[in-house]
C-alpha positions in Angstrom: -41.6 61.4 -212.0 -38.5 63.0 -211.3 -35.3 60.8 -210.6 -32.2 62.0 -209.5 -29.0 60.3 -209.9 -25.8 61.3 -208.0 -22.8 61.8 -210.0 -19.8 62.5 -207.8 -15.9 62.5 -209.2 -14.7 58.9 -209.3 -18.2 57.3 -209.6 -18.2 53.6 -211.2 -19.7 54.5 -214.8 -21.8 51.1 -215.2 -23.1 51.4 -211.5 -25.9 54.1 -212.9 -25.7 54.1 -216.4 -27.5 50.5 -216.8 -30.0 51.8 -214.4 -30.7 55.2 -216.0 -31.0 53.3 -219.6 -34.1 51.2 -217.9 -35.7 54.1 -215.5 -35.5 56.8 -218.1 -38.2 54.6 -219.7 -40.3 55.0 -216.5 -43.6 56.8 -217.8 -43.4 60.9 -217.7 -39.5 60.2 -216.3 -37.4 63.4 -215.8 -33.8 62.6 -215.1 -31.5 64.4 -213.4 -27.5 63.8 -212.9 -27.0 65.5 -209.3 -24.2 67.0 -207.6 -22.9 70.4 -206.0 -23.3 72.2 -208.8 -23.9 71.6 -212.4 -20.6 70.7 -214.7 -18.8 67.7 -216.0 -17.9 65.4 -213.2 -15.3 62.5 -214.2 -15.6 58.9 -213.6 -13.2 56.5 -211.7 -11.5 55.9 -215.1 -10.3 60.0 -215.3 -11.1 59.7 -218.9 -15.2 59.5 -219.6 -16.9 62.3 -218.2 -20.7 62.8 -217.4 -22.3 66.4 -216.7 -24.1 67.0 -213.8 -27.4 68.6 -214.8 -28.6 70.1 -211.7 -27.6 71.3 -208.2 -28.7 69.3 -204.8 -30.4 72.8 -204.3 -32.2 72.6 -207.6 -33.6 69.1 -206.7 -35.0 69.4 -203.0 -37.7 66.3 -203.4 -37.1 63.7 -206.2 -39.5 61.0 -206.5 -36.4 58.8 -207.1 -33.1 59.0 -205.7 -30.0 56.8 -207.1 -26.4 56.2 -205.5 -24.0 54.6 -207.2 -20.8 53.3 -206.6 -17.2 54.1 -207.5 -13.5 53.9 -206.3 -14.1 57.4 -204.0 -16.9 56.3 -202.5 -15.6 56.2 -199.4 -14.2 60.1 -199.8 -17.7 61.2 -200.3 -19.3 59.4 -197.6 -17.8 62.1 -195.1 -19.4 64.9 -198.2 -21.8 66.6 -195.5 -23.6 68.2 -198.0 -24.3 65.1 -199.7 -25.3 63.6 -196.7 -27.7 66.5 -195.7 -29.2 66.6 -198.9 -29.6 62.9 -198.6 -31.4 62.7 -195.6 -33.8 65.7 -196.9 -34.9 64.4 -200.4 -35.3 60.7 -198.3 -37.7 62.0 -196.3 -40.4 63.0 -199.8 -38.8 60.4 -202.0 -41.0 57.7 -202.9 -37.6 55.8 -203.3 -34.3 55.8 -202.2 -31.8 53.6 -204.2 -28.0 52.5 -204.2 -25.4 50.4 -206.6 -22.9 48.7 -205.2 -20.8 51.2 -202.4 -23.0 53.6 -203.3 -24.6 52.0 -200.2 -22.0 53.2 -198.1 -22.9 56.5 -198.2 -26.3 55.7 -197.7 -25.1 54.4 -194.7 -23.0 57.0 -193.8 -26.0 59.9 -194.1 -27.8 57.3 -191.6 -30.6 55.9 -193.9 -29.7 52.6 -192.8 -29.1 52.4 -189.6 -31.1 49.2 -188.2 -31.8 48.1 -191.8 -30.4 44.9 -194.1 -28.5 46.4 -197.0 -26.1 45.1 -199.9 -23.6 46.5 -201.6 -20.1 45.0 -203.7 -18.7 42.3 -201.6 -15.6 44.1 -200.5 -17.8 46.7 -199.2 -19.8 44.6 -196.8 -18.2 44.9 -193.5 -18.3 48.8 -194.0 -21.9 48.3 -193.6 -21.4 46.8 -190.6 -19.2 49.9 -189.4 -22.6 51.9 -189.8 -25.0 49.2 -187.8 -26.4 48.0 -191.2 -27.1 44.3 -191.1 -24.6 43.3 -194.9 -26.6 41.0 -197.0 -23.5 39.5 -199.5 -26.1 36.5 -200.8 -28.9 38.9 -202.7 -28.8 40.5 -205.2 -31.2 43.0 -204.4 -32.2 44.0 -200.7 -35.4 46.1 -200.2 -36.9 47.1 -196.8 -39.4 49.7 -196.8 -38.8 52.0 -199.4 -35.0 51.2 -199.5 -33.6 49.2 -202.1 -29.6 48.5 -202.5 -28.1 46.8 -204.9 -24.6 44.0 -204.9 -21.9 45.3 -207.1 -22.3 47.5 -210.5 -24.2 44.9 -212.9 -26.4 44.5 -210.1 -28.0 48.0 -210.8 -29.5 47.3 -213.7 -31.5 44.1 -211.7 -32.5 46.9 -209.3 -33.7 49.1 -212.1 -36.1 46.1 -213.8 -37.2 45.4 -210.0 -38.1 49.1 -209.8 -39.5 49.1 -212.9 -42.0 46.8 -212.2 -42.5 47.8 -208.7 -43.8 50.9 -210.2 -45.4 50.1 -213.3 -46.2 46.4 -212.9 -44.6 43.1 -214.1 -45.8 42.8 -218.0 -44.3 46.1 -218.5 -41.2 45.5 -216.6 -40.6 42.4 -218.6 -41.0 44.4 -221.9 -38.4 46.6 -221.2 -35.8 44.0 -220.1 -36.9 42.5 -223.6 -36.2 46.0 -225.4 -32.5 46.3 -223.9 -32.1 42.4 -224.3 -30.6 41.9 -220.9 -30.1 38.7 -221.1 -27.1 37.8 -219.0 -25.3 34.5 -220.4 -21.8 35.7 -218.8 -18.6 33.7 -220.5 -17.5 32.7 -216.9 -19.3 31.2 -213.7 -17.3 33.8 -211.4 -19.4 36.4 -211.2 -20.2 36.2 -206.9 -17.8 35.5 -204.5 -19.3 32.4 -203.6 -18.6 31.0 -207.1 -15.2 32.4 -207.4 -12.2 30.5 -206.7 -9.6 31.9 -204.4 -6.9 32.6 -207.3 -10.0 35.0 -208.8 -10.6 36.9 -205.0 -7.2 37.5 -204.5 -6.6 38.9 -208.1 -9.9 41.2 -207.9 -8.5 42.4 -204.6 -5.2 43.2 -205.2 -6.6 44.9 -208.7 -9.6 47.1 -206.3 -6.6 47.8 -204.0 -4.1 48.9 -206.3 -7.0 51.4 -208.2 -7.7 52.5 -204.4 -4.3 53.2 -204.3 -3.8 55.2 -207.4 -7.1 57.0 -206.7 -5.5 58.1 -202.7 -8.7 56.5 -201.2 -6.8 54.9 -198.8 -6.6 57.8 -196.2 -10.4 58.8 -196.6 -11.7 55.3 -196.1 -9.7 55.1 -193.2 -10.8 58.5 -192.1 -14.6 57.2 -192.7 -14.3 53.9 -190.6 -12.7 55.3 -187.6 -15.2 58.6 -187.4 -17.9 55.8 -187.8 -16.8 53.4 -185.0 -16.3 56.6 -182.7 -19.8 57.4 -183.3 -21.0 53.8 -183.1 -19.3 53.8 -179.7 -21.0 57.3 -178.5 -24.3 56.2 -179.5 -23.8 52.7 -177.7 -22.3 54.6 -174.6 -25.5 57.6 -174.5 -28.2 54.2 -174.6 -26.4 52.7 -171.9 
């Protein structure tokens, strides 16, 4: 079973790496860390770095395909070959993933379109952009053969779920058991809904400023208007 995992620059570390510690486990797994070409490709951090072990080229039709999410997520949302290698493999795979904005670009490659979806909370009205129904109250959404995932920990709820989905509860449960996930977090604030407005507006201003430092600004505005122009064309040609 061959899953492939997109690493682009700036990805959110956590966002794949819980889920690759569960679906390596998958029976006959073969993993592979995606991107252009192989190489070490650095996280949103600028300091861990992860190599890319095989080319989109390489890996024309994984059985398992995995977005994740990270700070330039938007930027590679408008990668074309990204997007052109997503809509191939989608069309063999026998699933087709995201973590938190990983969704996004998803979106952006089309695979959506029509669809309910999650993704991190901030990210939710970009789905909309793409004419994905946002789901902000799940943690995992799955239509079809399409499952997203809420923001980072999220992934590694997607991962057991997938687990299972492919090799059956009892042994889904055994690994959650072997990685002791267990989640007893110190503080009720972990969805939006629980959070109180002094905790939003910190985590916003903290996402922003990263955006900031990262210059993400321009390409998610770049994204979002060649989006709604398209929205608008495709509205215009069905009326």
């Amino acid at each position: 079973m061959q899953i492939a995992i997109v690493v682009y620059p700036g990805y959110t570390a956590l966002d794949f790496i819980g889920p690759y510690e569960v679906l390596q486990r998958l029976p006959d797994a073969e993993v592979r860390f995606v991107w252009h070409e192989p190489g070490p490709i650095p996280a949103d951090s600028g300091v861990l770095l992860i190599g890319a072990t095989h080319s989109f080229d390489e890996t024309p039709s994984p059985d398992i395909i995995l977005v994740p999410g990270g700070m330039t997520s938007m930027e590679h949302a408008r990668d074309g070959k990204l997007l052109d290698w997503l809509r191939r493999a989608h069309e063999s795979s026998t699933w087709t993933t995201s973590v938190c904005s990983g969704s996004a670009i998803l979106a952006a490659a089309g695979l959506l379109r029509g669809r309910r979806a999650t993704s991190h909370w901030l990210m939710l009205p970009v789905l909309r952009t793409f004419g994905v129904e946002p789901v902000g109250d799940q943690r995992i959404v799955h239509e079809g053969k399409i499952a997203t995932a809420a923001g980072v920990s999220a992934g590694i709820d997607l991962a057991i779920w997938l687990f299972g989905q492919i090799c059956g509860e009892a042994p889904a449960k055994a690994v959650q058991l072997l990685i002791e996930y267990d989640p007893q977090p110190p503080f009720d604030s972990g969805h939006v809904s629980k959070a109180s407005a002094a905790t939003k507006a910190r985590a916003t201003a903290q996402l922003t400023k990263e955006s900031i430092q990262l210059h993400q600004v321009l390409p998610a505005v770049q994204l979002l208007w060649s989006a709604a122009i398209h929205r608008a064309r495709r509205t215009r040609n069905l009326t």
